[in-house]
N, C-alpha and C positions, 0 to 999 in steps of 0.2 A: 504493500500500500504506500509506503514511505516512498520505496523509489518509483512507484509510478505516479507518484503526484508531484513528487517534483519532478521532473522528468518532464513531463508534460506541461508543468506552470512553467519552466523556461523555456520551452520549444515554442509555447503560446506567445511568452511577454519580448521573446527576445528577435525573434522574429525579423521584423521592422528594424531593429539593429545589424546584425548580421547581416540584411541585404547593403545598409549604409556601411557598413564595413568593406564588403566585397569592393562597393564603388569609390571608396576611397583609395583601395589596393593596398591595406595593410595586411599585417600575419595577425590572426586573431587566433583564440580556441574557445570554445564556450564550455563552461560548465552548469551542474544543477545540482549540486552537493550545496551552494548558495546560488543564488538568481545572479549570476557574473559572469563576465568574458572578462581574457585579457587579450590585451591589444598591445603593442610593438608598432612604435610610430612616433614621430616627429612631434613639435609643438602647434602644427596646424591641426594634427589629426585630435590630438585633447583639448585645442579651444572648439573644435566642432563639436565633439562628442559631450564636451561640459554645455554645451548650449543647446542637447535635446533632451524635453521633458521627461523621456524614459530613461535619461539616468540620473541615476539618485548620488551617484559619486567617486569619484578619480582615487585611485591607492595607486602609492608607489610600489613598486614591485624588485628591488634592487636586489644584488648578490652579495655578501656577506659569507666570510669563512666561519668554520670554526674556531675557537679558542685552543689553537694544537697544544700549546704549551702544556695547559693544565691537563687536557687528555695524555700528553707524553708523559707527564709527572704522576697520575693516576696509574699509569700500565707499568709504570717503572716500579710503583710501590707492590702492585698485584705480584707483579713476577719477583719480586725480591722475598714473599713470604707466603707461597702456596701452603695451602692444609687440605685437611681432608674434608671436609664441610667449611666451605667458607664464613668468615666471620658476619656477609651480611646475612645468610641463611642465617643460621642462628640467634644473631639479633634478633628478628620478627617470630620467630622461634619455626620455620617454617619446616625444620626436620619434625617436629612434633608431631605436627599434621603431616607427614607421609608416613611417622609409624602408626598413624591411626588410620593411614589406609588411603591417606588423597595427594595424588602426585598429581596433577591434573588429566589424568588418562580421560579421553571424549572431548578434551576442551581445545578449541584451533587460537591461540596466538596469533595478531598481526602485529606487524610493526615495518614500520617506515625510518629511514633513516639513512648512513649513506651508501646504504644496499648491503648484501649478503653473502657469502662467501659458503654457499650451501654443503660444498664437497667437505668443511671443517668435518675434523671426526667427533668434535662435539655434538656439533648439528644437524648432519646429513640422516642420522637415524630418525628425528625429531621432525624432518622437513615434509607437510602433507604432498607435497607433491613425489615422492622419492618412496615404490615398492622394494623391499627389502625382497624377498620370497623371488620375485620377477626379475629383479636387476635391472628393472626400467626408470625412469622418473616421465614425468608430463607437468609442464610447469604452467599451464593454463589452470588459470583461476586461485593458482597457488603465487605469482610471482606478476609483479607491474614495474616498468619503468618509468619516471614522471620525465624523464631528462629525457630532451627528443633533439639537443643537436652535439654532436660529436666533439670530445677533449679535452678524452680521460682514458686511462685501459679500456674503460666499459664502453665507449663508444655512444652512439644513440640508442633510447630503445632498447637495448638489451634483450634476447629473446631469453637469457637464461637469468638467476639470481648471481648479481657482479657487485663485488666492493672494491670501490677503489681508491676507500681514506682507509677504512679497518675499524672503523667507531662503530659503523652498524653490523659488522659481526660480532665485534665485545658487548653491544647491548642486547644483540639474540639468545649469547650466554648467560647472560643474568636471566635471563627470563627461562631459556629451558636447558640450557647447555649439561649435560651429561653425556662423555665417552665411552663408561660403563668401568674408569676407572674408581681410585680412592677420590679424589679430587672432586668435589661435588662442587659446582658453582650455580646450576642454574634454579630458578623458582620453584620451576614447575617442571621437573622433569621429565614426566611421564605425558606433558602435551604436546600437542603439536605446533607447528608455526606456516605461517605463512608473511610474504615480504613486500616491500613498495619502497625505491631509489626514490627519495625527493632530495636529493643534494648532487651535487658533482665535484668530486675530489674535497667535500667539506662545505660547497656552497649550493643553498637553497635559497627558496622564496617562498613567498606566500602562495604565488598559488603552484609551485610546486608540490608543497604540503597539503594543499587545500587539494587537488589530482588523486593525492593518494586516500586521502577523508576518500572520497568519491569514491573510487576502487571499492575500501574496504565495503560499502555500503553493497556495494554490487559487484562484485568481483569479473572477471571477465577473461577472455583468451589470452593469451600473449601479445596480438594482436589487436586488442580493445576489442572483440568482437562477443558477442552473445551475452551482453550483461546477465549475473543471476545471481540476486539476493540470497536464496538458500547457500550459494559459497563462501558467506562473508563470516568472519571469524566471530568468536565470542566475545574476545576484547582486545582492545589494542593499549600497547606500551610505545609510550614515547620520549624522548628527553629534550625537552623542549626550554627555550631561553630565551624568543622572540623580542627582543629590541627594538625604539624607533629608528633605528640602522638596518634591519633587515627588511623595513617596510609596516613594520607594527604599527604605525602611527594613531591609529585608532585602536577602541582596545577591541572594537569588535569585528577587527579586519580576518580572525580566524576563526 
C-alpha cells in the first residue's frame, strides 16, 4: 500500500515537471520514497524551477567525504585488541539473548553505506542473496547501487555488492559478522543482510541516501527492475552524521 501510493502521488504531481525538465535538457532522476527529483544544472535551470508553483523547494545536494581519520583510528584500536565476544556485544548484553535462543535467524538486515565486500568470510554466509548448498548467489533484490557514474574500483552501478572505502563492510560486521570462529563481532549473527552503495570512495549525498530509503522500501533487480515490497528487509542500520556541508541544511531534507 505504502509503495503504491507513493509511487503513484509522484508519477501524478511530478508529471508536469519532468516534461519541463526534458525541455530544459538537464540530467534529472525522480524519486517517490519523498515527492523529489534531482536535477544537475546551471543557475538558469534553479531560477526556472524556483519560479514554478509545483515546487515547494531547492536542497543543495553536494559531496562530502568521510571523517577517514577517526574511522582509521577506530580500526586501529579494533585490531590492536580482538576477543572472543567483542566488548560492544556484551555491553548491550547481547550474548544473553543468543543463549536464550535469539540470534536473529528469519530476520533480513539492510544497510546502506559505502557498499559491501560480500565475499568477507565474515559475511558471505550471512549474505541473503548467497546459496551455500548451491554455490550460487543472485544479487537481485539483495544488492542496489545509488552511484550511477564511474570513479572508484566499483565503477557505476555495480551489478554485484562493491566496497571501495571498507567502512560499509566494518558496519555489516557489527550488525551480523560471524566467520564461525572465537571472534564474535556481529549483533545478530544468525541474520541475514542485504546492501545499498550510497557513497563513492566515502562520498555521498542526500539523495544518494534518500535512493537507497527507496530501494529498501521496495527492493528491486540489479537492474532497478520489478520493484517488490515483500523483499524489503526488516530493519535497517545506519551511521549517519549528516551536516549542513553534506547538504543537510534543513532538518527535514532526509
Amino acid at each position: 500500500y505504502v509503495y503504491r501510493t507513493l509511487t503513484e502521488h509522484a508519477g501524478r504531481t511530478q508529471a508536469p515537471l519532468r516534461q519541463a525538465l526534458d525541455r530544459l535538457g538537464v540530467e534529472w532522476r525522480p524519486f517517490w520514497v519523498a515527492n523529489m527529483v534531482w536535477v544537475r544544472g546551471g543557475l538558469s535551470a534553479a531560477q526556472a524551477l524556483a519560479e514554478r508553483p509545483d515546487v515547494a523547494h531547492l536542497y543543495a545536494n553536494p559531496q562530502v567525504r568521510l571523517d577517514e581519520a577517526a574511522i582509521e583510528a577506530a580500526s586501529a584500536a579494533l585490531l590492536a585488541s580482538p576477543q572472543a565476544i567483542e566488548w560492544g556485544i556484551t555491553k548491550v548484553n547481547a550474548d544473553d539473548v543468543w543463549a536464550a535462543g535469539f540470534g536473529g535467524a528469519g530476520v533480513v538486515i539492510g544497510g546502506q553505506d559505502t557498499g559491501y565486500r560480500w565475499t568477507h568470510n565474515a559475511l558471505k554466509s550471512h549474505y541473503r542473496g548467497w546459496d551455500a548448498q548451491a554455490g550460487e548467489v543472485d544479487h537481485d533484490y539483495n544488492w542496489h547501487d545509488a552511484i550511477h557514474t564511474a570513479g572508484s574500483d566499483c565503477g557505476a552501478d555495480s551489478a554485484e555488492p562493491c566496497d571501495d572505502h571498507g567502512h560499509g563492510t566494518h558496519t555489516m560486521g557489527t550488525m551480523v559478522g560471524d566467520d564461525g570462529g572465537a571472534n564474535q563481532v556481529g549483533m545478530a549473527p544468525a541474520a541475514k543482510w542485504i546492501g545499498c552503495r550510497n557513497m563513492e570512495e566515502g562520498v555521498g549525498t542526500p539523495a544518494t541516501y534518500a535512493e537507497c530509503y527507496q530501494w529498501f522500501i521496495a527492493p528491486t533487480t540489479v537492474g532497478g527492475l520489478a520493484p517488490d515490497p515483500g523483499m524489503a528487509p526488516d530493519v535497517i542500520n545506519n551511521s549517519w552524521g549528516c551536516l549542513t556541508t553534506e547538504g543537510c541544511t534543513e532538518p527535514d531534507v532526509l
